[in-house]
N, C-alpha and C positions, 0 to 999 in steps of 0.2 A: 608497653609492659617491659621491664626487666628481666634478662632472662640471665640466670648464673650462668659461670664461665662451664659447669660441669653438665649442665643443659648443652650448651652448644656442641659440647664435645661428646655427648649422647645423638646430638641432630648428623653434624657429619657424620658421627661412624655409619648411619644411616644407609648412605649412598657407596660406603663400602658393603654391605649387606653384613654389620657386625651386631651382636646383641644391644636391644636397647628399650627402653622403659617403656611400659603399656602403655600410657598417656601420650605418647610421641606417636606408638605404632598407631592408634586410631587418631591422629591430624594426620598423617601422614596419607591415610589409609580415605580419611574423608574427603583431602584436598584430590587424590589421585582418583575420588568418584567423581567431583566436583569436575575436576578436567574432561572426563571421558563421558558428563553426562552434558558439557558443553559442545564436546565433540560432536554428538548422538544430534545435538541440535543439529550444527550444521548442514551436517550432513543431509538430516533431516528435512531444512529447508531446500537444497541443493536437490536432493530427489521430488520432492511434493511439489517446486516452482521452477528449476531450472534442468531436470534434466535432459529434456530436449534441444537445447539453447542451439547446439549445429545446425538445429533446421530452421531456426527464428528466423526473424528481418526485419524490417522496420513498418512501422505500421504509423497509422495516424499522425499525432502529433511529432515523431521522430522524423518524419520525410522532412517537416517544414524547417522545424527549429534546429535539428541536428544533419542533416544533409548534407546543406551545404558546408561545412566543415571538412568532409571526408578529404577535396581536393586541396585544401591549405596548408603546404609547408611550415613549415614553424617560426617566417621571418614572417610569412601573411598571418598567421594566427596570432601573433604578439603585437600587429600592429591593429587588430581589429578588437584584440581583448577587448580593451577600455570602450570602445564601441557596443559589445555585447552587453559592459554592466551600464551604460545609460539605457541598450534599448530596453533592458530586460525592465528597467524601473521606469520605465515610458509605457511601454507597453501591458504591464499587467503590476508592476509593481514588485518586482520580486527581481533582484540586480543578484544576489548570491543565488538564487536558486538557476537561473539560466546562467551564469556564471561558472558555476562547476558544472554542473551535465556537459557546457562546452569544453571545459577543460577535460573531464575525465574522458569524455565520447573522444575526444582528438587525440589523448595519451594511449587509452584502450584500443584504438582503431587503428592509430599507427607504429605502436608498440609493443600488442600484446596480440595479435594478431587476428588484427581484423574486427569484425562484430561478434567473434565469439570471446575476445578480451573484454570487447566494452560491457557485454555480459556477464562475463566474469565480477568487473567494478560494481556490479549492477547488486549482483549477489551479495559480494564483501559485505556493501553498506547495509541489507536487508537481513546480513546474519551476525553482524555487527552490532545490529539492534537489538538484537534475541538477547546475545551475551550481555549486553549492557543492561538490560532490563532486568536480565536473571540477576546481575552483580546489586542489581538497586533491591529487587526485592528482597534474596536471601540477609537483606540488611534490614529488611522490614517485618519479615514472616520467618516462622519455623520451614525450615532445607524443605522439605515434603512440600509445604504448599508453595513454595518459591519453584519446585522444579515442575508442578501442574499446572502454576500461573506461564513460562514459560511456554510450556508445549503448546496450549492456546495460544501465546502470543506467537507462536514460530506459525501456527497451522492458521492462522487466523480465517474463514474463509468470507465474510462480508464481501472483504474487499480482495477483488480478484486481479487486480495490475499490480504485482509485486515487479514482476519479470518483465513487465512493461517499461522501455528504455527511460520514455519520457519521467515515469513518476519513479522509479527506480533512481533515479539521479538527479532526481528533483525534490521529490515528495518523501523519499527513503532517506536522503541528510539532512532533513528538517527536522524527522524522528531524530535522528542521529545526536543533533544540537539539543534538543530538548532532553534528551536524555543523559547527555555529558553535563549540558545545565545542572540536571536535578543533583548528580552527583558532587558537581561543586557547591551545590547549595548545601549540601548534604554535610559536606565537611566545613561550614562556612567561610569560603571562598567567594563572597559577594560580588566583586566583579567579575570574576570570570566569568561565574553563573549568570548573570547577566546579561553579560557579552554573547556568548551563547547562544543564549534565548532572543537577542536580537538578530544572531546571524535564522534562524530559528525563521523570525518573524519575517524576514527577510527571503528566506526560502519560499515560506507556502504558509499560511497565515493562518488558516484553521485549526492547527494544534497550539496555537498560542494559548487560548484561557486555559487550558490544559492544567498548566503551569501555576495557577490558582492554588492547588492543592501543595504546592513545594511547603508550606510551611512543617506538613505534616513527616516532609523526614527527617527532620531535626530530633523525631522522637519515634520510640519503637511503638510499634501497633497501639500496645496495651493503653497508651497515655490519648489514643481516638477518642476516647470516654470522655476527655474534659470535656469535650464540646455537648456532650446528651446524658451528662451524670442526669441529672434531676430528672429526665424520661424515662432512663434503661434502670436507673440502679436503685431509684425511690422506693420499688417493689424489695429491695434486698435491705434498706436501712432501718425496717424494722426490726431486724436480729442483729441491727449494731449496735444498740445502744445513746443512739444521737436522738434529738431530736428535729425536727426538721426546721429550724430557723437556724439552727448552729452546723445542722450537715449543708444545706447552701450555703451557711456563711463560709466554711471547709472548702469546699467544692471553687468558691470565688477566688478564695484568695490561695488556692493552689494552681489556679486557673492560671492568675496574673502571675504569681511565683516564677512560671514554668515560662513566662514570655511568649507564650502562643499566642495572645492576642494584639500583641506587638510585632512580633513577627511578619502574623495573618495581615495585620494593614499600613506593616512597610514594603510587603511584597505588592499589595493591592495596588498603592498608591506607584512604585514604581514598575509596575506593568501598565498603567495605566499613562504614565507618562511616556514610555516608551509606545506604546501604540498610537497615541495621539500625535507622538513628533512625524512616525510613517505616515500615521492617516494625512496628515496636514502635507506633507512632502511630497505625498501623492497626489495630492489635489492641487497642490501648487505646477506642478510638473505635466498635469493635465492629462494625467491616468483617467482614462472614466467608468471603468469597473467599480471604483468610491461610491461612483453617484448610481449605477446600474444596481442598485439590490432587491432584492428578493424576499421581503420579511414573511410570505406567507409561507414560503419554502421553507425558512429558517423556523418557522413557528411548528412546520408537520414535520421536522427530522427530531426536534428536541422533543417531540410528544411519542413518534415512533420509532425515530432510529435506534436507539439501546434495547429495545422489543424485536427489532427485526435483526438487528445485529447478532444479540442471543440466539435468537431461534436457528440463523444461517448457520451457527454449528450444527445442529441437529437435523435440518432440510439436508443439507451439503451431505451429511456422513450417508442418509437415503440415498439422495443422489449417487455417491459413489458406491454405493452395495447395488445401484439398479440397474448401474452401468457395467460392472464389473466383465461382463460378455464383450461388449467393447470397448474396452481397455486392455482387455487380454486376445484383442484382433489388430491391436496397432505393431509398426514397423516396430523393431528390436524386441519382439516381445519376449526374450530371455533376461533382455536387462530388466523390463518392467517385472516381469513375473520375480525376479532377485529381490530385487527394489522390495517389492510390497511384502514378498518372502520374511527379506530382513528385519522392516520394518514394524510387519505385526510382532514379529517375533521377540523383539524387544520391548513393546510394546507390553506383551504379554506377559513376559518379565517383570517388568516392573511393575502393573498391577498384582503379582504376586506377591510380589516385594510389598507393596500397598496393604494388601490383606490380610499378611502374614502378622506386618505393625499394626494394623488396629486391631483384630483379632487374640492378638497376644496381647494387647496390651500397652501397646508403645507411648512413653511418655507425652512424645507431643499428641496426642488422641486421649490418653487415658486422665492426665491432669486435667480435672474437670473443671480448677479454680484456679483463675490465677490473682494474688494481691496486689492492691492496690493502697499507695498508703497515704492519707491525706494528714495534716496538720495536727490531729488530737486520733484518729483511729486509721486499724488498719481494717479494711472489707475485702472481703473475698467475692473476685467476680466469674459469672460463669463463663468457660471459657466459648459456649455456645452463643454469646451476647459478644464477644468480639468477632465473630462469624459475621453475625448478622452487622456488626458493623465494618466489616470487610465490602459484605456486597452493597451497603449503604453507599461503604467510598469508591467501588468498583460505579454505581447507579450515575453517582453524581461528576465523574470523571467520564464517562460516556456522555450524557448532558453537556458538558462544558465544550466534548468535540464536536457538537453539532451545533454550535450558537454562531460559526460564520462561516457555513454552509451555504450562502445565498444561491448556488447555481447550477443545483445538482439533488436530486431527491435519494432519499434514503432505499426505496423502491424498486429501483433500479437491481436487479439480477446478476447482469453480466456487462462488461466493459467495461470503459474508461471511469465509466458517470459512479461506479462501486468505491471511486476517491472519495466519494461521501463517507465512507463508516474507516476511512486508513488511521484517521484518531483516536477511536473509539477504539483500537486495538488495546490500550491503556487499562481503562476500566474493562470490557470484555475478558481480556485474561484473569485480572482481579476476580470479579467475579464469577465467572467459570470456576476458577478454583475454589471461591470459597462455598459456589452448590456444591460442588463434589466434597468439602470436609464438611460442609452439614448434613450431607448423608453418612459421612465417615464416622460423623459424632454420634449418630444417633441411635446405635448399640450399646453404647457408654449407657444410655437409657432404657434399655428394652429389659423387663423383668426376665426373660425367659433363654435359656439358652438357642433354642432352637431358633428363636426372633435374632435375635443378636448374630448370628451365624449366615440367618439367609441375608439380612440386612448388609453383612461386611460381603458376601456372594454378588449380592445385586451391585450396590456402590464399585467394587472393582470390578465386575465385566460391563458397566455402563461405563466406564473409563476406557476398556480396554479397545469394545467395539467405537464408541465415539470417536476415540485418536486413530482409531487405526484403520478406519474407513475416511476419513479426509485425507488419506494419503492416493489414495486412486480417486480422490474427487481435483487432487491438486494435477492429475494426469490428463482429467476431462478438458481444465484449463489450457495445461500447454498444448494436447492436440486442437485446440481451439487457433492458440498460435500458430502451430506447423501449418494445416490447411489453410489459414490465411493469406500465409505469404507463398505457398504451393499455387495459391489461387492467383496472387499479382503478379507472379513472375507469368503466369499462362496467360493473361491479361493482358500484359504490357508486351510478351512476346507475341503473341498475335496483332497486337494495332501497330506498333514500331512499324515492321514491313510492309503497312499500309499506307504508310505519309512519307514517303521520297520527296514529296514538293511540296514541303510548309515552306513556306517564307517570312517575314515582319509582315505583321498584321492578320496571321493565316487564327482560324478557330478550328480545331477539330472538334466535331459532336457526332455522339456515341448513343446511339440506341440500343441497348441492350435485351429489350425485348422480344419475344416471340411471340407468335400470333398466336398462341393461346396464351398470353400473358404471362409467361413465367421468364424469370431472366436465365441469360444465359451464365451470368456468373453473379454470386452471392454479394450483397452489400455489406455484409456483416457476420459472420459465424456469432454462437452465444455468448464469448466470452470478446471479442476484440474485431475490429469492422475488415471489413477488406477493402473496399473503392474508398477512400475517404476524401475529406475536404483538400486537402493538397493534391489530390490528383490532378487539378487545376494546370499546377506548376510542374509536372512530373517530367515533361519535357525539358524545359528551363535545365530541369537536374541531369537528365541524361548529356544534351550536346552543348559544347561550344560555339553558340548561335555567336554572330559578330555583331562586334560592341554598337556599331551604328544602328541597330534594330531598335525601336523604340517602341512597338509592340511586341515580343516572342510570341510563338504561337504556344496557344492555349489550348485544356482539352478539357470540356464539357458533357456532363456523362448526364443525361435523361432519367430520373428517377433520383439522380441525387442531388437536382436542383429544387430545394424546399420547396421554393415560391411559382416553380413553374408545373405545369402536369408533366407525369410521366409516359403517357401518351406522342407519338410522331406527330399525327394528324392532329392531334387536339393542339398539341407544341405548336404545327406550321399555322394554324388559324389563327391562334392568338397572338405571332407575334410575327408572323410575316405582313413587312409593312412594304407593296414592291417587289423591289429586290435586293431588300436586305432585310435581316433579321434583328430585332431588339427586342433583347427581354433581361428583367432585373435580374442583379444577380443576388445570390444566399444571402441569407442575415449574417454569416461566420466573414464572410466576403469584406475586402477594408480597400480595396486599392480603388476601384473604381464602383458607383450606382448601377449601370445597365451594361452590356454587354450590346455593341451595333456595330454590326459585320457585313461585308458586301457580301450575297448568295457566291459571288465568284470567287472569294477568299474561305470559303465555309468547306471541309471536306467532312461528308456524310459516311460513317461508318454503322452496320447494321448487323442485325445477331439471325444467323440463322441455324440451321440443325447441325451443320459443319462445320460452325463458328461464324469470327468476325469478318466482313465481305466488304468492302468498299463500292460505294455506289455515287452515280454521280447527277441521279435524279431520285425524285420520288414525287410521285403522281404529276402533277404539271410545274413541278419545280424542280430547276436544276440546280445542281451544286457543281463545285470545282469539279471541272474535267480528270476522267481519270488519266493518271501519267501512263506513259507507254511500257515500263516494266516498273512493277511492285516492289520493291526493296527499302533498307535502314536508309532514313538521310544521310547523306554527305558530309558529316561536320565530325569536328574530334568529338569523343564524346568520354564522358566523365564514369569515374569510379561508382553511380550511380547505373548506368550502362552496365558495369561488368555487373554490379550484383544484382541483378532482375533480370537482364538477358543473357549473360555469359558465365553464371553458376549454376 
């Protein structure tokens, strides 16, 4: 747009605070809500997901993949790069996605200090997403429903590993690419867009069909309709004047006009190429996650996941109103009690702000038509039919994030496995928003005033309580994290001082139970596990064993070997052959089939009322003799050591 020279010299005087033209003061006045209601996000996500992050750690998948990194200087870490993007596309297929987590976890750790920079990066990308999403919609929807669609997508709660390292810098720049895609498609930017959505593909592959729908923002909402004229609008063409062989023939060739359908299957055909070159790359490369799929999983996410997803806003906001007693019993409770302070408070604002505009009248609520203009007539459509085609394209961009889901159910509550519904964030906000303006619209209708009044009552405090109780639901989450890693560091601090005399070859195994069955330390809080599969290797992490050991020793936890009982006695029956032990190990397991250990290399650790005790029989079997005084092994030991034992 051109702007005269006497405009710009209206715009500067601006930032002098000098007089200037009403049209100027409200962009001015808009872009400066714009900024501070993108602020309001952040922040937003930063309190509801990260503000605990000082007490975080690493959990699960972060021990294995991101661990070892901590101890590599920067001439080891460049020389292993190119090693990371083969294994990362060896092993699971995804070379960009374990590519950056390694790069960012090594900058963030050694640069930014510590694990609470890497969580920092963590954040960036997950509220980088927000903004970015906001920037796409408010290009697609009226500002209102763009900044509701938003808050959904900030508070999302399905999926609960936002703050989770692993999918934080894995699965959070995947959003990232797809979303910088849509934008350069947006302006068409064809290759970039592209490129994008391959690095995208290459991340974490389930939001790829996603990307299906990019045709549709080449055009603002209203132009949704080409695709269901002759369904949605058939009932309106009797008061136009058409008859119906020449309003389809209309409908066709505005259709073709508009290149939407050209578009729609040049995107098709080159998604479809690009997927097929990965798939093919992976299978050549001998990835076997390809061949491992799961279609009956994939069959029950696409039928429930966008049902379960919805609803986790409304379970979640219960959740956090039933907790609310403990949430306001955790450590810093004057920052939490601020936090939720602030945040309903503005919350509540802004549904005022909401009520005020329907209630009065506000053009984007009140305009109950908007025109549509085809080839020979113009129709008026209601604007309650672009609603319903809102939640349509909200319905079927949820669908599309659940089609390569093979390994993970929709069902799933709490943890890592809630990576199932992190696509579905997409449609989810869409359509969140657009229930809350078909409630917004539906005073527009009501004959009565009194109707129309309770109606704009109801629709903003269902807004208000919804957003503003998943914010202490996002608190349940991260005390979920703290007591986790509260829980590994008492864990690992108890068993270390129990093994002074691992050697090559040594196993350590851990009973953790108590003779009335219950354990002595949790496998998993609701939201993120505690003992996990890497506990295996945990030692490996702590010391510098010497390079000539060709088995390090191992630690073996009872109850969290799948295939074996969690049982001592039932354990030594089954798999005492002698005097040695052999038993399979986990299905997650890749290095080696069984596990066969001499009884004299095996050191028996056991759980009782005082904790973990080191024993060097049980019932008529012996294990490794105890050493003469109890202490930390002998060896250097790594930045792994300082943080589970020494913080």
């Amino acid at each position: 747009m051109k702007i005269s020279a006497g405009e710009n010299v209206m715009r500067k005087s601006w930032l002098f605070g000098k007089t200037i033209r009403k049209e100027n003061i409200y962009c001015n006045l808009m872009l400066l809500r714009q900024i501070l209601f993108l602020a309001f996000v952040a922040i937003l996500i930063w309190i509801s997901r990260f503000l605990m992050v000082h007490q975080f750690g690493l959990y699960e998948d972060d021990q294995h993949f991101l661990g070892h990194i901590i101890d590599m200087n920067s001439e080891e870490f460049s020389e292993r790069f190119l090693s990371y993007l083969y294994s990362g596309f060896i092993s699971q297929g995804r070379p960009v996605g374990f590519a950056f987590s390694y790069v960012t976890f090594w900058i963030g750790y050694n640069f930014l200090g510590g694990l609470k920079g890497v969580y920092f990066l963590g954040y960036l990308c997950v509220a980088a997403n927000a903004i970015l999403f906001y920037l796409l919609a408010k290009r697609l929807f009226p500002l209102r429903y763009a900044e509701v669609a938003t808050l959904a997508f900030a508070l999302f709660p399905a999926d609960t590993t936002q703050a989770f390292l692993t999918h934080a810098l894995i699965l959070q720049p995947a959003i990232t690419f797809i979303l910088i895609a849509a934008h350069f498609y947006m302006f068409r930017k064809w290759v970039l867009a592209y490129s994008f959505l391959l690095l995208s593909l290459l991340s974490y592959e389930p939001g790829f069909p996603v990307f299906l729908l990019a045709p549709f923002l080449l055009f603002n909402f209203q132009n949704f309709l080409l695709l269901k004229k002759t369904i949605l609008i058939w009932p309106l063409q009797k008061n136009s004047g058409l008859n119906q062989s020449r309003f389809q023939a209309d409908i066709f060739q505005s259709l073709w006009r508009s290149a939407f359908s050209r578009y729609f299957f040049v995107n098709l055909i080159t998604m479809f190429l690009l997927f097929a070159f990965v798939f093919l790359a992976r299978r050549l490369s001998g990835e076997t996650r390809v061949s491992d799929l799961n279609f009956g999983t994939v069959s029950e996410n696409i039928v429930f996941g966008p049902l379960v997803a919805i609803s986790r806003y409304f379970s979640s906001a219960i959740s956090g109103l039933e907790n609310l007693d403990v949430i306001l019993a955790f450590d810093h409770r004057p920052t939490i009690v601020g936090c939720i302070v602030l945040t309903t408070f503005t919350f509540f604002l802004f549904s005022l702000v909401i009520r005020k505009d329907i209630y009065s009248g506000s053009r984007w609520v009140k305009d109950t038509f908007l025109e549509l203009t085809l080839t020979t007539k113009v129709i008026r459509i209601p604007r309650f039919v672009l609603l319903l085609l809102a939640i349509f394209t909200g319905y079927i961009a949820m669908v599309l994030s659940y089609t390569l889901t093979f390994s993970t159910s929709v069902f799933t509550e709490g943890g890592r496995g809630t990576r199932a519904h992190t696509y579905a964030v997409f449609g989810a906000a869409i359509l969140i928003a657009a229930l809350f303006y078909c409630l917004f619209s539906i005073p527009n209708f009501a004959k009565f005033r009194f109707t129309r009044k309770a109606f704009v009552n109801f629709s903003a405090a269902l807004y208000f309580f919804l957003f503003s109780l998943l914010v202490p639901y996002g608190f349940i989450i991260q005390k979920s994290y703290v007591d986790s890693w509260a829980y590994q560091k008492s864990f690992w601090s108890e068993v270390i001082p129990l093994i002074p005399d691992v050697t090559n070859d040594s196993n350590v195994l851990i009973d953790l139970f108590l003779d009335d069955g219950t354990s002595l330390y949790p496998f998993e809080t609701d939201f993120i596990e505690v003992l996990s599969w890497p506990s295996y290797n945990m030692l490996n992490f702590m010391f510098e064993f010497p390079s000539s050991w060709s088995h390090p020793p191992r630690v073996w936890i009872l109850g969290h070997l799948s295939e074996t009982p969690s049982d001592l006695k039932t354990f030594m029956d089954s798999f005492r052959y002698g005097n040695r032990l052999i038993w399979p190990t986990p299905s997650w397991f890749w290095e080696f089939e069984k596990v066969d250990t001499a009884l004299e290399n095996t050191l028996l650790i056991r759980a009782t009322e005082k904790g973990l005790v080191r024993v060097d029989n049980f019932e008529d079997t012996n294990f490794k003799a105890l050493p003469s005084e109890l202490s930390a092994p002998a060896f250097h030991t790594k930045h792994f050591y300082d943080l589970y034992i020494n913080s």
